[in-house]
C-alpha positions in Angstrom: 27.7 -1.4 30.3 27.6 -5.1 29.4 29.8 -7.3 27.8 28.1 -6.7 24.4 28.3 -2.8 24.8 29.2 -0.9 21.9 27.7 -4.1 19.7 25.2 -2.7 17.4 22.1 -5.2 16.9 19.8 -5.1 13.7 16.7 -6.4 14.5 13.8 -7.9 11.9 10.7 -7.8 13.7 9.0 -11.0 14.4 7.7 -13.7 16.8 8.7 -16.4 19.1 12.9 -16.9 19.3 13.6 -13.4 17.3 12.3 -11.0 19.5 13.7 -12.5 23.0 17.0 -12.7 21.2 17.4 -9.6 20.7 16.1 -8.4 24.0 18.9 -10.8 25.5 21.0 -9.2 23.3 20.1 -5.7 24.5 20.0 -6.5 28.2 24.0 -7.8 28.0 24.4 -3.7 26.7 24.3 -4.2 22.8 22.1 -1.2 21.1 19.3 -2.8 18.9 17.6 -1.1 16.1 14.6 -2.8 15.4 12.7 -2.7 11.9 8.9 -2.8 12.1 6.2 -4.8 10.1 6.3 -3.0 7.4 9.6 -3.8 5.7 10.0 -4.8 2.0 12.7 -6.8 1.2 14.2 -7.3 -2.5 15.8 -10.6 -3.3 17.4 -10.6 -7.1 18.7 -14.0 -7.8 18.8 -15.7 -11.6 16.7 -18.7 -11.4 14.8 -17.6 -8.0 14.1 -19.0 -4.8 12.8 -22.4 -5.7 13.4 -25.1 -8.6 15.5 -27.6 -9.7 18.3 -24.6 -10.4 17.4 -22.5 -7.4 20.9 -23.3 -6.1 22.8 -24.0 -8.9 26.0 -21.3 -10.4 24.6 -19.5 -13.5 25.0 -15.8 -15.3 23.2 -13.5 -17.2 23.1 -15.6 -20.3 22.6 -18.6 -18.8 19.1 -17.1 -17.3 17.8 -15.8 -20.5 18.4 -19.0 -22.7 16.5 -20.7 -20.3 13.8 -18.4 -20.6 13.8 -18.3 -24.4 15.0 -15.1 -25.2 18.9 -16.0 -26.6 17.5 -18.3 -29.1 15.5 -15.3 -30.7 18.4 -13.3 -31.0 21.2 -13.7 -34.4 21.0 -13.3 -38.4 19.2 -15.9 -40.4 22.1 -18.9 -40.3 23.6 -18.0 -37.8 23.7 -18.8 -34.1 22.1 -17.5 -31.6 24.0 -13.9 -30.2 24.3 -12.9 -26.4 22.2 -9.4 -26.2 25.1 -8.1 -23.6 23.9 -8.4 -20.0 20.7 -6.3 -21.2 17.9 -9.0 -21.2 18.8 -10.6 -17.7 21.2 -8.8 -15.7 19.6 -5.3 -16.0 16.3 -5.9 -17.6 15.1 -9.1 -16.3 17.1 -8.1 -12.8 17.5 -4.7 -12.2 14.1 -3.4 -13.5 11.9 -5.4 -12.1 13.5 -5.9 -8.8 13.2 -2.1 -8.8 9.5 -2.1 -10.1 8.5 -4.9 -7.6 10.5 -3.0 -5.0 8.1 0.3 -5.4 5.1 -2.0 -5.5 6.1 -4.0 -2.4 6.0 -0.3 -0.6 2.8 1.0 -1.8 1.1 -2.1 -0.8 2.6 -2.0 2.6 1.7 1.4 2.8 -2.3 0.4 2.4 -2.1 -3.0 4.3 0.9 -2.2 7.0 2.8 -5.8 6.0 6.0 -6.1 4.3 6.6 -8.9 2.0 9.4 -10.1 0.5 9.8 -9.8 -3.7 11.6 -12.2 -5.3 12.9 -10.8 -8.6 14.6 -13.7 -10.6 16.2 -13.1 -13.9 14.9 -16.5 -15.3 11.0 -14.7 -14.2 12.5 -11.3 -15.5 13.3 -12.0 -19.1 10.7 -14.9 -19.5 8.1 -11.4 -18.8 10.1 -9.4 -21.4 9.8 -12.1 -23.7 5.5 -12.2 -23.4 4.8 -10.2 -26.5 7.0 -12.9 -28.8 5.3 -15.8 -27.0 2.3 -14.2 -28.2 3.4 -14.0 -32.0 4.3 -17.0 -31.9 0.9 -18.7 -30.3 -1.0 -16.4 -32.9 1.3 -18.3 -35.8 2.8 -14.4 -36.5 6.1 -15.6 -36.2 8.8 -18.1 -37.1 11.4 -19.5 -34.6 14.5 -19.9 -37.6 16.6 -16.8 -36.6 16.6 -13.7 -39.2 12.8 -14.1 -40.9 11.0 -12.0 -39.0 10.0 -8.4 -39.2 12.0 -7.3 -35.9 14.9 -9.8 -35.6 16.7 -8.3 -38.8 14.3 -10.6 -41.5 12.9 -7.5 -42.9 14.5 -4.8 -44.9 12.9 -2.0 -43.6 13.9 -3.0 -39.9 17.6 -3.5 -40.7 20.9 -1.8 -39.8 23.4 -0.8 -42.9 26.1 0.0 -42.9 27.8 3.2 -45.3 30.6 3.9 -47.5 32.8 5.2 -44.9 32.3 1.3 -42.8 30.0 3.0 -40.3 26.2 2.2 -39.9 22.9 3.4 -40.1 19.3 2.2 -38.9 15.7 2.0 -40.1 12.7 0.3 -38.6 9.9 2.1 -40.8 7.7 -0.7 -39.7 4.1 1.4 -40.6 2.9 1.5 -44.3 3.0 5.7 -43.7 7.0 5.7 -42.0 7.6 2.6 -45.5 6.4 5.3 -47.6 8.4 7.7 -46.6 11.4 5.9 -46.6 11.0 5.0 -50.1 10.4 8.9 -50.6 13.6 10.0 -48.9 15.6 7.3 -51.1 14.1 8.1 -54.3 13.2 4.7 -54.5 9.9 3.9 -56.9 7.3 1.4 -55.0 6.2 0.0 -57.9 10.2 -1.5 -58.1 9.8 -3.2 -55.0 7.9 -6.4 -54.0 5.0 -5.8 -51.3 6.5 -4.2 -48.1 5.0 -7.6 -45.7 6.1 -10.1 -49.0 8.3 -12.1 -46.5 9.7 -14.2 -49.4 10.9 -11.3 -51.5 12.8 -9.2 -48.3 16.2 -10.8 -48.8 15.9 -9.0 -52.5 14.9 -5.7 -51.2 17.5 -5.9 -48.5 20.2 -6.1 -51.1 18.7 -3.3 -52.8 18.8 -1.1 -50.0 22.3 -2.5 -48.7 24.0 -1.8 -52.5 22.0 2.1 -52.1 23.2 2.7 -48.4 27.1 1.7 -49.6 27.1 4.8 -51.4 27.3 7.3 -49.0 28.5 7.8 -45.7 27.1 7.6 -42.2 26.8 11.5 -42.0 25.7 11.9 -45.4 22.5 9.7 -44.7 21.7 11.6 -41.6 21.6 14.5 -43.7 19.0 12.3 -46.0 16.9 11.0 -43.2 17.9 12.1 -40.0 14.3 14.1 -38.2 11.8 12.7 -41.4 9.1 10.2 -40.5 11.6 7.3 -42.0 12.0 6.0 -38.6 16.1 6.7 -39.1 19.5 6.5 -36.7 22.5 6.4 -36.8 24.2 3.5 -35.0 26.3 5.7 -32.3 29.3 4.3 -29.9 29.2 4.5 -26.5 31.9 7.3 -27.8 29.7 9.1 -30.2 26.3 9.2 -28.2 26.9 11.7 -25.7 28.3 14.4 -28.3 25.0 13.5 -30.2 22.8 16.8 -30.4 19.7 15.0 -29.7 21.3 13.5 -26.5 23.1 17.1 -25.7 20.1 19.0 -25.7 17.7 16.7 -23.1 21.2 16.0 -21.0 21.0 12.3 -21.8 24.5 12.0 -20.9 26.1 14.0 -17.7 29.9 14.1 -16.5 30.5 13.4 -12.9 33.7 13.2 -12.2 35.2 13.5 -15.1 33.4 10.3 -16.2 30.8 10.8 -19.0 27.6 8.6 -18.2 23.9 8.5 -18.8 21.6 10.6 -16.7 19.2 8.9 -14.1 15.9 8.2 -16.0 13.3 8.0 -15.9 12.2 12.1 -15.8 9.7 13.4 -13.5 8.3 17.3 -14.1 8.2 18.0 -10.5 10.3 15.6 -8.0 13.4 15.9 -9.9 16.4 13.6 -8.7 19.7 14.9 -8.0 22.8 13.7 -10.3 24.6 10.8 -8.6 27.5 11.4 -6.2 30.8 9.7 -6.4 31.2 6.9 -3.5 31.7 8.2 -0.1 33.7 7.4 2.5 31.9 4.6 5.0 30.4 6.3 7.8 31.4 5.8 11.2 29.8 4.5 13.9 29.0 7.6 16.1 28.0 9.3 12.5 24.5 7.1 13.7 22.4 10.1 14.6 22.9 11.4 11.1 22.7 8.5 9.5 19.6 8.2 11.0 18.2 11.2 9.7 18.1 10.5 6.3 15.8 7.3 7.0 13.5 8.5 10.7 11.9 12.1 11.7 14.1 13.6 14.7 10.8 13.0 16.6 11.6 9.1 16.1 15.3 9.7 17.0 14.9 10.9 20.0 12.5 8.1 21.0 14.7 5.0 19.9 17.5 7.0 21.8 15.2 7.1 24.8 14.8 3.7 24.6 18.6 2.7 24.5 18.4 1.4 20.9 20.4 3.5 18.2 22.2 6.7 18.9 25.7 7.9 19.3 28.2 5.2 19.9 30.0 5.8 23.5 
């Protein structure tokens, strides 16, 4: 038996000390499970695994005002506004520790080496950000908060909000979706500057702020809502399940009780299953099951032959 039996060993294959550790380890009657080669491992940290900060206490919006991103964000005059935990937490984080993740595996699948990905937040959001570096580089752009076309400078990519206090969006960025716009609002061309005359869009936007005052949020989805006016209505977390755009595709699914979005993205044939509500931890001699979810019963048997994982006695 040994004075390590019942121990259960986790193994990460390597050379020189590792290996003999753990074959110390299994003669004294510990079980060892030993990953192979092949293993990619994620690492999500917000400034990464090297620099000045590597080691330093930070958060979400810590990451992204170091990459550049906060600054871009607020009306003209006013200061910069935290996104939520969107740009770093789950965009710069989640995503791409995901996306390297799936990449790490089909590259170990053609070369047999794992790697390790580092997905830092700071890296993350700095990516997210490439298209406004660009703008700027290409003089597109201005960095004073509120004067450009998608950071709420323009009036045509602006929310508004209604006569009953609730708002609306439009982003009819195109000269065709501009046009339309106009159309839907009865509004003249000819009685508005040039859509891209930067220096007459505070004007137009109190023109279409003084119109959008006059009815209510429903009333303008009943203007605009499914034209070519690029249109929304700005939904609570509340409202946007009971949406009948949302209903339709399942957007939104209740587990539990708890209304949530749906796992996206979709895929036409390998559909997921809706999450499951946390489970109980599973027990030690659950191991042969556990197993199964992660090794064919062909591999089973043969670690279990070999005195590595199996039932716990």
């Amino acid at each position: 038996m040994g004075p390590l039996a019942g121990i259960k060993i986790v193994e990460l294959t390597g050379i020189g000390p590792g290996p003999i550790c753990a074959m110390l380890l299994a003669d004294l009657g510990a079980t060892v499970l030993r990953i192979d080669p092949r293993l990619v491992y994620g690492r999500v940290t917000g400034w990464g695994q090297e620099g000045p900060l590597a080691q330093a206490a930070g958060h979400d919006l810590n990451y992204i005002a170091l990459a550049g991103a906060v600054h871009a964000f607020g009306r003209h005059g006013q200061p910069p506004t935290p996104p939520l935990n969107l740009i770093g937490d789950f965009g710069g984080g989640a995503l791409y520790l995901a996306f390297g993740v799936v990449c790490g595996i089909l590259e170990a699948q053609r070369s047999g080496r794992g790697q390790v990905v580092d997905a830092a937040m700071v890296d993350g959001a700095a990516s997210l950000m490439t298209a406004f570096f660009g703008m700027m580089a290409a003089g597109l752009g201005s960095h004073e908060r509120g004067t450009n076309i998608l950071d709420t400078g323009a009036h045509f990519y602006e929310v508004y909000e209604c006569a009953d206090g609730r708002w609306i969006s439009v982003a009819a960025i195109e000269g065709k979706f501009y046009a339309e716009l106009l159309r839907c609002l009865d509004i003249d061309p000819a009685t508005l500057p040039p859509q891209m005359d930067c220096e007459h869009w505070p004007e137009a936007k109190s023109r279409l702020a003084a119109l959008f005052k006059t009815r209510t949020r429903d009333e303008w989805c009943g203007v605009l809502e499914g034209t070519d006016a690029c249109f929304a209505p700005v939904l609570t977390t509340d409202e946007a399940p009971h949406h009948p755009h949302n209903a339709m595709r399942r957007t939104y699914v209740e587990i539990d009780g708890i209304v949530q979005p749906a796992p996206a993205p979709r895929f036409s044939r390998t559909v997921p299953d809706l999450p499951i509500p946390p489970q109980p931890p599973a027990r030690l001699e659950d191991s042969d099951a556990i197993l199964a979810d992660w090794l064919e019963s062909s591999e089973i048997a043969e670690l279990c032959k070999r005195g590595t994982p199996g039932p716990a006695s």
